[in-house]
N, C-alpha and C positions, 0 to 999 in steps of 0.2 A: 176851634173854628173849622167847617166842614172846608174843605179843598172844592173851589170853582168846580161845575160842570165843565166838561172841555167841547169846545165848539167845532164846528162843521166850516172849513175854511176851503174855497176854490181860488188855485193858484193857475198861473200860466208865467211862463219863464225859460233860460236857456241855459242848457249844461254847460260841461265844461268843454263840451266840444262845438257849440255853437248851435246845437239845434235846439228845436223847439219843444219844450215839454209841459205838459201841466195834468193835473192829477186832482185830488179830494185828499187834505189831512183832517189831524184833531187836534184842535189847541185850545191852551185857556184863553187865550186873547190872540192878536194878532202881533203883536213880537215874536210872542214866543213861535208863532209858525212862522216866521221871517228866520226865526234862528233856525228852526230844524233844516228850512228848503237851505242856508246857508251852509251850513255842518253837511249837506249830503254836494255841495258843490253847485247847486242853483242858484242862477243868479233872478231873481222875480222879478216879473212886468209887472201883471195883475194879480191881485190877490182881495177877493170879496167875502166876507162869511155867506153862510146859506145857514138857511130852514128847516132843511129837509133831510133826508136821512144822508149816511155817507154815500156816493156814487162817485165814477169817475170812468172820462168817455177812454183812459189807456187801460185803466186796470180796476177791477175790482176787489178792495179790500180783502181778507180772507180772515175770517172768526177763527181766533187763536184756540186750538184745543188744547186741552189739559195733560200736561205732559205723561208721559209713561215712565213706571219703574223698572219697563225695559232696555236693554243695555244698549247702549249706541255706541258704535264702531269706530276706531279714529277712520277708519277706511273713510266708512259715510263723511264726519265733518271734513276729513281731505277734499272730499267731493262737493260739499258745498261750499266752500273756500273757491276751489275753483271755478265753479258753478258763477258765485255771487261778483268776482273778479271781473267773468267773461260780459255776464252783463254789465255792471258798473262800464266799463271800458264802450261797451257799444252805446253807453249813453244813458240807458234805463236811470232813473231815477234808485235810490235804496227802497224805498219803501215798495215801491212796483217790484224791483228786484227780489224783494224777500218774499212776494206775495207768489212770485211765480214756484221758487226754491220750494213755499211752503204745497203748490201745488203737485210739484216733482215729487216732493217727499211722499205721496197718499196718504195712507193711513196710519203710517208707523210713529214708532216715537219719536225720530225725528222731527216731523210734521208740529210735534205738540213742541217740542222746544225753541222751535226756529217760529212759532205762533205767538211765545212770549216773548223774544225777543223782538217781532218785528210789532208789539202791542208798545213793549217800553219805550222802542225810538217813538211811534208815533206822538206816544205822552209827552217829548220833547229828551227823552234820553239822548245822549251823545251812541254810537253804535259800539262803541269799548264799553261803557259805563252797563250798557247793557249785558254784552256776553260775561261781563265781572260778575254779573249775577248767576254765574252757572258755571262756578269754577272746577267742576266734574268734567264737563268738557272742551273749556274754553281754557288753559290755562293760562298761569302770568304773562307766561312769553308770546305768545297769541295776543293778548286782550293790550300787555307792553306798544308792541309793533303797531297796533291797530290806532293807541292812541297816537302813536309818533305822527301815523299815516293820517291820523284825520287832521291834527294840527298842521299838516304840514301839505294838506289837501291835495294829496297822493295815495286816495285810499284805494284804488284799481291797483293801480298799479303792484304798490305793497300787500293785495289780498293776490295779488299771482304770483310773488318771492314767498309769500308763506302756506301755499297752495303746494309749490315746489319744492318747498322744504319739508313740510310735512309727506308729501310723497317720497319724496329722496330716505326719508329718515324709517318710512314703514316701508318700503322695499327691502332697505339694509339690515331693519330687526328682522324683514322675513329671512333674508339671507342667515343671518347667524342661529336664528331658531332652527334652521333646517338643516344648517349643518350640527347643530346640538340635539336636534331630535332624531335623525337618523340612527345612528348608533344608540342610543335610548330606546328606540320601538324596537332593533332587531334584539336588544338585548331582551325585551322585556319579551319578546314572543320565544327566546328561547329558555326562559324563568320558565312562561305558560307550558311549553312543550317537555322539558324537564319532570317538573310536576304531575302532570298528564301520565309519563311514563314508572314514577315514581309510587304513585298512587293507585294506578290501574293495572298497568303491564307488570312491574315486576310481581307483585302477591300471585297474579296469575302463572307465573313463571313459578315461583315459592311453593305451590300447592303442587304443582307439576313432577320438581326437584323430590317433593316428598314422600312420593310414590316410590323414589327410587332407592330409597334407602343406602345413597353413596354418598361417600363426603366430600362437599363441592370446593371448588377453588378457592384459594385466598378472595380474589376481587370480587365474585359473586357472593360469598357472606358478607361484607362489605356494602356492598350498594341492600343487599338484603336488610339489613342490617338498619341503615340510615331507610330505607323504605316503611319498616315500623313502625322510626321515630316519628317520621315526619307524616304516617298516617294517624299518630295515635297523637301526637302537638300539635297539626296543622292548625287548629282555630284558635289557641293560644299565640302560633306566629302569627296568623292574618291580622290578629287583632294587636301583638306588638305590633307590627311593621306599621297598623292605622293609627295607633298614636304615637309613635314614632314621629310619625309625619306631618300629623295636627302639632306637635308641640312644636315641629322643626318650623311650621310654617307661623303658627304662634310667637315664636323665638323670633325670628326672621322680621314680622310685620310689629313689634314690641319692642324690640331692644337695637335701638342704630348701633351702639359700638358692636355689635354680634354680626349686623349687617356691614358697615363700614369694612371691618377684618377680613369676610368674604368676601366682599368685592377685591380688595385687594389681592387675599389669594388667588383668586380667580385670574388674573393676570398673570401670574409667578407658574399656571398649570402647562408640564411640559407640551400638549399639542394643541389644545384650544387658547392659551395664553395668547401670544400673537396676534391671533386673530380676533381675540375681545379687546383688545389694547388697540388696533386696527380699528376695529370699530367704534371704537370710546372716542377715537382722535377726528374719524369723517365726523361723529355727529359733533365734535365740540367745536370744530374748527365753522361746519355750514350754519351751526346755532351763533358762532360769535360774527361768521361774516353777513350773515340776516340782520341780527341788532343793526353790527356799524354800517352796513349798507343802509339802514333807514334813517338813522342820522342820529341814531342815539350814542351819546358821548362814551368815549374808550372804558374809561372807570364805571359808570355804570353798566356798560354793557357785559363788561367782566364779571361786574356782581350777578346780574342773570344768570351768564350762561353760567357759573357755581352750581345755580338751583337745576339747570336741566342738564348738565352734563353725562346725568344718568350710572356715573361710578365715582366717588368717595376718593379717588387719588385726582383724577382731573380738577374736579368739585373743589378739594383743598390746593390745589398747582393755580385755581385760576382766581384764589382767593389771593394767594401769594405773590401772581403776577400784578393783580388790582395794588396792593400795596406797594411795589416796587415803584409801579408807573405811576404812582402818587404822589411818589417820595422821588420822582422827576427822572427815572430810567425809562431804558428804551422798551418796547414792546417784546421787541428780539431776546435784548440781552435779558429781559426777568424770564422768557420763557427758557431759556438756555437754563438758567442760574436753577430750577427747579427740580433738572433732571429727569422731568416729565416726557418732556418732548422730545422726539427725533430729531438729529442735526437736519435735514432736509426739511420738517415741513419751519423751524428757528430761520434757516438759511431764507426760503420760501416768503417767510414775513420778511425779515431786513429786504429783502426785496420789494418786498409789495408797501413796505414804511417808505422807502428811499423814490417810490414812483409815484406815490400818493395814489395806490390801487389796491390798499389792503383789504376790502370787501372782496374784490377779482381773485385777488390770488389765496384768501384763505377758503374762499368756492374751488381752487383749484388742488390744495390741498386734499379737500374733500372728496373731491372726484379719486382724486390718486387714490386716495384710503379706501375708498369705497369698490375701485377696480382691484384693487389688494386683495378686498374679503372677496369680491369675486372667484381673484384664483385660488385664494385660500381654501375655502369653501369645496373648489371644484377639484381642487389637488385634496383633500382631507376628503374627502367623499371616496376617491379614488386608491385613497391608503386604506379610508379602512373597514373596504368590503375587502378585500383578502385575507384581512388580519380575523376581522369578526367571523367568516366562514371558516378559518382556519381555529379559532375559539370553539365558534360551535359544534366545528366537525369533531373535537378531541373531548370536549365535554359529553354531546349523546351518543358519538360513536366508543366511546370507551363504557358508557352504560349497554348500549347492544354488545358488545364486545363480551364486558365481564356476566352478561345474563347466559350467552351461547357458549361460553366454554362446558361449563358442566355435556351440554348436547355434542360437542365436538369430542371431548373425551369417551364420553361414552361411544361416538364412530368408530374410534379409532379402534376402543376394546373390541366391539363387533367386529 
């Protein structure tokens, strides 16, 4: 049986703040557009069908474009998180809300996803039910929250806790990638510059040597020497080292206990350790105090934050605390009992359990961990430009070094 045509319905009604709004939806009948203005927090006066095409004297619809296989940035949906928050809050209705976001978007891929979604609510989706549909960039814990928020007709409010969160959380992955990729780039430009010298400079210097018919130092046959090999194997290495790395990263997205084992080590690493474990604890701590802030119950929200914990020791600690506080323990004592957690941020909860402000204080947590990688970061930055110049100065200063003895020896005879 074909699915009703959906109809052209003119509403007038007031928010939740008490003003006055009214717009053009599509429904199959008139319940169902009594349910959607209800679900976005309207309360309706009037509500008539029409004739005539959709219009509306606050906002005009926006034609959903077809989404892109372009990549969209958590940056951008942090952005429209916030975005959709700011208006919600000032009153906008969702549907005018999303019409504008879709106009801020222009022409990017954005624009096409946020065009589906704001076609499904119209159809009378719920606004979770919708982003569920686009689990690439909405995920559980998003689309979770969303629902708590609309049942519980606090969806402003809770689209600017998870605005905040997901900013708090891509500031801190940029903190730690850049303190991971620092010492990564300088290494890799002095790979580039290495090889450069290897490949170019010393044969030139070799062809020089052999003019002179003397026989050159230990260290200059040597790098001489490795300068052959690695002109006459270099695309044999290029080509190990690129599947080297296809497989590493094959292995990596393929095999969890391969990934699981590394993430753990990764913890146990003498100077970056710390500071992923640091990390691992702000985001698991603002991900658990998000859930129980929105009202979602202890035990489930444990079971969440498992999935987005983002490392395999938390993931498995917050499985184990879910079971403990099941089995009628305190929050504190299963996280103590784990050995996961720091006495202070354990100390931290039994405080925020005993106040009944355990969303505040595991935000507070957070922050602390998060000011942690700050210094982390900025003291580890400050370590290791001395160490890595003093790397690179002994690596291609001992290749100048053992190129110009032959040249020095020969001064001296002269």
């Amino acid at each position: 049986m074909p699915a009703p045509e959906p109809k052209h319905f003119r509403w007038e009604g007031l928010d939740r703040h008490g003003q006055p709004q009214r717009g053009v939806l599509q429904a199959s009948d008139e319940a169902q557009a009594r349910a959607q203005l209800r679900r976005q927090g309207l309360r309706v006066a009037r509500l008539r069908r029409e004739a005539g095409s959709v219009g509306s004297s606050t906002a005009t619809p926006v034609t959903p474009r077809k989404p892109s296989r372009a990549r969209i940035s958590d940056k951008q949906i942090a952005l429209f998180t916030r975005q959709l928050a700011t208006m919600l809050q000032a009153g906008l209705p969702l549907l005018q809300s999303l019409d504008i976001a879709i106009r801020g978007a222009g022409q990017g891929p954005l624009a096409g996803l946020l065009g589906e979604v704001r076609q499904q609510v119209s159809r009378g989706d719920s606004l979770h039910a919708a982003l569920q549909r686009h689990p690439r960039h909405f995920d559980g814990l998003f689309c979770n929250l969303v629902r708590a928020a609309e049942e519980a007709g606090m969806l402003d409010s809770m689209l600017e806790r998870i605005a905040l969160y997901r900013e708090k959380s891509l500031a801190l992955r940029g903190k730690v990638r850049a303190a991971l990729a620092y010492p990564g780039a300088v290494v890799l430009v002095a790979i580039v510059v290495t090889a450069v010298i290897m490949l170019w400079v010393v044969p030139a210097f070799e062809q020089m040597f052999q003019q002179f018919g003397a026989e050159l130092p230990l260290p200059t046959r040597i790098v001489m020497a490795l300068a052959r090999m690695l002109g006459r194997y270099w695309p044999v290495l290029l080509l190990g080292l690129a599947v080297s790395g296809l497989l590493a990263l094959h292995a990596w997205r393929r095999y969890p206990a391969l990934r699981a084992r590394a993430q753990r080590l990764s913890l146990s690493l003498p100077i970056f350790g710390r500071l992923l474990r640091q990390a691992a604890l702000a985001r698991w701590s603002r991900t658990f105090g998000t859930l129980f802030g929105a009202g979602i119950a202890l035990v489930e929200a444990l079971e969440t934050v498992a999935g987005a914990a983002g490392n395999v020791v938390f993931a498995e600690a917050s499985l184990a605390v879910r079971d403990a506080v099941r089995n009628g323990a305190s929050l504190h004592g299963a996280m103590q009992a784990t050995g996961v957690f720091p006495d202070l941020a354990v100390q931290m909860t039994a405080v925020g359990e005993e106040a009944g402000a355990l969303d505040a204080m595991l935000g507070k947590i957070a922050e602390l961990n998060e000011r942690e990688v700050d210094e982390a970061v900025s003291a580890l930055t400050s370590l290791m430009e001395p160490v890595i110049m003093a790397v690179l100065g002994v690596v291609i200063g001992g290749l100048v070094v053992a190129m110009y003895l032959p040249v020095f020896r020969m001064g001296a005879v002269v």
